[in-house]
Every structure is written in structure tokens, then in C-alpha cells.
N, C-alpha and C positions, 0 to 999 in steps of 0.2 A: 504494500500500500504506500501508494507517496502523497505526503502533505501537503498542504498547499504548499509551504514555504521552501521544503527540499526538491520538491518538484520544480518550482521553479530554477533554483541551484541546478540542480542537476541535468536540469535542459543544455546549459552551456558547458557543461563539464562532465557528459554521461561516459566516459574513457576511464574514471576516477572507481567506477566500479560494475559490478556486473553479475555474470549468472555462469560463467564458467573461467577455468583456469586458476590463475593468480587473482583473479578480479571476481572470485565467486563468493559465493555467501560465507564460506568456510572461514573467507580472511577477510572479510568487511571491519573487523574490530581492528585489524592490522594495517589498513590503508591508509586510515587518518586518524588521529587523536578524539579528533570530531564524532568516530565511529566507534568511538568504545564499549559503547554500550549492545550492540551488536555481539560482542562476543562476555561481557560482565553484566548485563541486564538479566533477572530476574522475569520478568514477566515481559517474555518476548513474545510475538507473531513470527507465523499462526502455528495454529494449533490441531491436535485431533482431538476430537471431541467425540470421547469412550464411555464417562459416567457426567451427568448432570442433577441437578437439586431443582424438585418442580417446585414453583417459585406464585405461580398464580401470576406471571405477569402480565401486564394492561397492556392494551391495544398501542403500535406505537402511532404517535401524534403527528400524520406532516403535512405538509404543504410541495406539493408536486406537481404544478401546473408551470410553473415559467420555462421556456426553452433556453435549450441551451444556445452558446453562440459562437463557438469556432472548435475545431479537431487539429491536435497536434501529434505527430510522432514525435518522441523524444529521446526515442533509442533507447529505452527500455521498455513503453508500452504504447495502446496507442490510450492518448486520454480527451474527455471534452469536457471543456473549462462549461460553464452555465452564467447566464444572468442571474441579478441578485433577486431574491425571493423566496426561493425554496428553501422550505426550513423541515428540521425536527426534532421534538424535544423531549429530552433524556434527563432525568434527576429534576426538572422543575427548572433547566436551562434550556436556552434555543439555541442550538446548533443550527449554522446557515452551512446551505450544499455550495460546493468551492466547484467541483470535477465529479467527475466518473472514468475509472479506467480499468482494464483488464489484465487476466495472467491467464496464461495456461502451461501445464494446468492447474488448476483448483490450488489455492496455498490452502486453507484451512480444509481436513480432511475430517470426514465423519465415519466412527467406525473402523478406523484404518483405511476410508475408502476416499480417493479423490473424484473431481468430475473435471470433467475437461476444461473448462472456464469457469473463472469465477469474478464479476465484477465489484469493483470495491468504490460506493458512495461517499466520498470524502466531505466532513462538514466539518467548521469549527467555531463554537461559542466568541464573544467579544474578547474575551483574555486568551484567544490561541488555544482553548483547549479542545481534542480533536476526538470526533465520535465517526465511525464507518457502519454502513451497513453495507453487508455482505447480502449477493445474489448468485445461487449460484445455476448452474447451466448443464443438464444432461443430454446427450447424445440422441436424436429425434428427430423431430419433425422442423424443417428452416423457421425461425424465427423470425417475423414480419417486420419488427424494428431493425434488427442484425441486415436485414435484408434490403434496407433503406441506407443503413449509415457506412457497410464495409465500403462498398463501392467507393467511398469519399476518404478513403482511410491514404491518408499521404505516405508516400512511398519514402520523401526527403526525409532524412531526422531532423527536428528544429523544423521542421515548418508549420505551421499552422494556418489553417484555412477557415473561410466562416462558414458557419455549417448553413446550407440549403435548402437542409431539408429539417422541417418543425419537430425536432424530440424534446419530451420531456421525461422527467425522471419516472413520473407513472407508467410513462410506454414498457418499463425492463424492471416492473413488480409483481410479482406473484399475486395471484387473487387470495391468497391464506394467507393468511398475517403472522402464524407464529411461529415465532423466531426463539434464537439461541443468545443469553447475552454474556460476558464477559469480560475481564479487563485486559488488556494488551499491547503491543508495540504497534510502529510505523514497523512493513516489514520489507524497507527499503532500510539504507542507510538512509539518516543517521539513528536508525533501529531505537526513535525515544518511546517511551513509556508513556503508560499514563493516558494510552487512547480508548476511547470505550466502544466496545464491540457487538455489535448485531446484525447476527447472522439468520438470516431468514430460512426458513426449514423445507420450505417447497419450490425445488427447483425449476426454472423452464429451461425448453428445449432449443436446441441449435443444429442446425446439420451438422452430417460431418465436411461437408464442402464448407460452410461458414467457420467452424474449427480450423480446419486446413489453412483457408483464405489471411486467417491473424496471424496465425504463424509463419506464412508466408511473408508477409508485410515486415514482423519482426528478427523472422530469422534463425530464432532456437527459442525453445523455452522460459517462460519469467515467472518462475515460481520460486521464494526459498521453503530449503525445509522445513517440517514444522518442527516446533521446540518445546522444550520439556514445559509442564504444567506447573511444576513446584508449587504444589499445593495451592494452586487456583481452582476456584469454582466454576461449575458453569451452569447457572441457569435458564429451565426452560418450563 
């Protein structure tokens, strides 16, 4: 997942880190000082999610009508920035939606199991603090949003283009609301803590050509592994 703030970092400097070799998740703590937490963070992303604590939680609260307004490759995924508007609110704060971007496959695994994509809703309250909700994506039938936005998917890294076509963050939700929540990292560098995570339970469906077509675009894989739980909870 990249934040607002290191996503944009990392736009001009995506060589700094990555998903294989020297440059893979293994040695993200070792790249920069910046990155330490990557490898001495406690409560890292993502995760697999094996036991959970039923919790009775409430419906989550948002606001998912404004489009978004331009598509970037950044050389790690591809992402789209949104107009301001879109919110949702966790703890009795408002989280506003910053982006939406993609991995495959799937970083947070359920059961031991991944799924081929997984999109990650980036929002963050007035003080920077940063909550995701997770979407994820099973093998199926093409996807009518996917189907509208790859075709626009820029091939340059760094470039960004305005999107064309009208999505909003409702087009790539689930009709079932219930979700997985827990606490957890950025699971990009600079791997910070302290993001609050929800992971929605009923996945949609993608071809495997629309699968194909992202990774094509990207090149190899952008997923890291997931990481220990150290006595985290997960509610659902």
C-alpha cells in the first residue's frame, strides 16, 4: 500500500526500491534509514488472516460518489489519484480517499490463500493519519469497471493522464459490507505503522485477461510478503 505522501516520493525515485533482487522486500529496512521500520516494525502489512475475534462491527460509513481525476504508472503500480470528497469514517474520524491502487497478487492473504488482485483504498484523516480499505478480486467473470479503466492504464512510468472515463470509488465495492478490521503498516517503504485496516470479505471478479493485462503494464509482481501477526487481533 503507498500513502499519499511516499507515493508521491516515490514517483521520482521508484529505482530506490522494489519487489525483486537487492531492491526487494527482504532488504527494504537496509536501503534507507528512512526504511527501518520495514525490517524492526512490529505491526507490519499484510497479513494472513487465520483466526479472528467476532466483534459485532457496524456498517462502514462512506461517501463514494466523486470521481476520480487522473491515472499514473509509477513503476510500482498503477494508481488513481480522486477529487476531494470521498470520505470514511473509522473511530469517530473522517478519513478522506487520496488514490486507489493495485498488486498482484493479493498482499493480505486469507486462510493461507491469496487472490490474484487486491486493491488498496488509501485515505487519510486531517493529522496524516492513514486508514485502507482493502478489495479484493477472484478469478471470473471480466469486471465492467477493470474493463473501462485498463485500456487507459499508461504504459510510461511517471506519467499520469486524466482519466476519461467517470469512476468512482463505488464502481470496485462489493454489495456485502462485511469486512475484516485490523491494525497495520504502509506495505511499501517507508513500511510506517499505525494504518488502520479494512479488508472487505466478498471478493469481485476479474478475468484472467484483465489479471494478465496489469501485469503486463507492470512487469512482475507487486506484492510483499505477508508478516508475522505478533499478537494482533483481527476483527470481524
Amino acid at each position: 500500500m503507498l500513502a499519499k505522501k511516499s507515493a508521491a516520493k516515490s514517483t521520482g525515485h521508484a529505482e530506490h526500491w522494489g519487489y525483486e533482487g537487492k531492491q526487494g522486500p527482504e532488504n527494504w529496512g537496509k536501503l534507507s534509514p528512512e526504511y527501518a521500520a520495514c525490517d524492526t516494525g512490529s505491526n507490519q502489512s499484510p497479513i494472513d488472516i487465520k483466526s479472528t475475534i467476532h466483534a459485532a462491527l457496524k456498517p462502514i460509513r462512506t461517501i463514494q460518489k466523486f470521481p476520480a481525476k487522473e491515472m499514473i504508472n509509477n513503476g510500482h503500480t498503477i494508481q488513481i489519484n480522486f477529487n476531494t470528497g470521498n470520505m470514511m469514517v473509522l473511530d469517530k474520524s473522517a478519513f478522506q480517499l487520496k488514490q486507489v491502487h493495485f498488486h498482484t497478487p493479493s498482499e493480505n492473504m486469507v486462510n493461507g490463500s491469496a487472490y490474484p488482485l487486491e486493491a488498496h483504498f488509501v485515505h487519510a484523516d486531517d493529522k496524516g493519519n492513514l486508514a485502507v480499505l482493502a478489495v479484493m478480486f477472484k478469478e471470473g467473470e471480466a469486471n465492467l469497471t477493470l474493463e473501462k479503466l485498463w485500456p487507459l492504464m499508461p504504459k510510461e512510468i511517471n506519467q499520469a493522464i486524466p482519466l476519461k472515463v467517470r469512476f468512482t470509488p463505488n464502481d470496485l465495492m462489493p454489495v456485502r459490507q462485511q469486512y475484516y478490521r485490523f491494525g497495520g503498516s504502509l506495505t511499501t517503504p517507508p513500511c510506517s505503522e499505525g494504518v488502520r485496516w479494512v479488508l472487505m470479505k466478498a471478493p469481485l471478479t476479474a478475468s484472467k485477461e484483465q489479471i494478465k493485462a496489469f501485469e503486463a503494464i507492470i512487469h512482475h509482481h507487486n506484492s510483499r510478503p505477508v508478516q508475522p501477526l505478533n499478537g494482533r487481533i483481527v476483527l470481524e
